[in-house]
N, C-alpha and C positions, 0 to 999 in steps of 0.2 A: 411417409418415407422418412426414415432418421438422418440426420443431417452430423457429419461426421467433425469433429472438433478434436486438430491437436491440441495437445496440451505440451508448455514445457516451463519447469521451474528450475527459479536459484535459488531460491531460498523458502519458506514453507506460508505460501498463501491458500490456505485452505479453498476450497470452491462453495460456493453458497446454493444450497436449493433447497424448494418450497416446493408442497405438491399443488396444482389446482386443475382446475376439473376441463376437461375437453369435449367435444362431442362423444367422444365413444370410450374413452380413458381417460386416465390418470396419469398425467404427464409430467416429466421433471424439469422444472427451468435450472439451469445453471446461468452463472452470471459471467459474463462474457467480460472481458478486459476494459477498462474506461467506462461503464457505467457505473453508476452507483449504489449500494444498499442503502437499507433503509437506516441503519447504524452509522452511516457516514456520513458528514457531511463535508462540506466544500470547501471548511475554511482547513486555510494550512497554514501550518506553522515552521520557522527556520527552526534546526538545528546541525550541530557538528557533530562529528564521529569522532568518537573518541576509543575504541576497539573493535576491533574489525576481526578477531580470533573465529577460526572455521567460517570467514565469509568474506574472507581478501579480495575474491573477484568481485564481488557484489559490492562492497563498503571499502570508501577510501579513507583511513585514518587525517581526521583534522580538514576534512574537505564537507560545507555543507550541503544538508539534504532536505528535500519537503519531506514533510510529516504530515500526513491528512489525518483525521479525526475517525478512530475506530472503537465506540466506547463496548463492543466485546471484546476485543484485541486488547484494551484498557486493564480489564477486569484480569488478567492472565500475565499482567507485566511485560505487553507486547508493544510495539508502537507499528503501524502501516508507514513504511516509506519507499519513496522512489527511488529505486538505488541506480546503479549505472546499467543496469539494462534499458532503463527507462519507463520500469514497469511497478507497481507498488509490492510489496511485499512484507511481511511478518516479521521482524528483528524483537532480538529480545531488548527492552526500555533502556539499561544498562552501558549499551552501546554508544547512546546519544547523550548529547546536553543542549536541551534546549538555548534558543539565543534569542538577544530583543534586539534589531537595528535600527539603524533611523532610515525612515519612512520611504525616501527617495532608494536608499541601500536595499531595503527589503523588495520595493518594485521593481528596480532592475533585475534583481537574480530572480523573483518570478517569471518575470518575461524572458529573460535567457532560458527558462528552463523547457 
């Protein structure tokens, strides 16, 4: 039985799938929102917006954001962040500037987030 999955985007996060092998076919996994690829890992990094042009609803200018680790996303001049949907998504690099805070600064805005 197929198991039906909306889909909805703000900004361009591709879907990832892999074929492997089932009892009787060849099935397609997509990856479901909050898990992880094998490409990503879990550290994240602060940074601020610094233009938000064609993605105002998603990207708030001078407000910052997590950035998790996408090194295909990398390769393309992309960065993975969580914008204000609360969801990660595909930005062009440009966008942001990465930031270094002190230590106590950086765990608090994790844990708010």
């Amino acid at each position: 039985m197929a198991q039906s999955v909306l889909l909805k985007y703000t900004g361009t996060k591709p879907l990832v799938s892999d074929a492997e092998n089932s009892k009787s076919n060849t099935c397609l996994k997509i990856e479901i929102m909050g898990k992880t690829h094998a490409n990503r890992s879990s550290v994240k990094q602060l940074a601020v917006c610094i233009d938000n042009r064609g993605y105002a609803t998603s990207l708030e200018r001078r407000k910052i954001y997590i950035v998790l680790r996408d090194s295909d996303a990398e390769k393309h001049d992309l960065l993975r962040i969580i914008d204000e949907s609360g969801d990660d998504y595909l930005y062009p690099k440009k966008f942001v500037r990465a930031i270094a805070l002190p230590q106590a600064v950086r765990k608090a805005i994790l844990a708010a987030a």
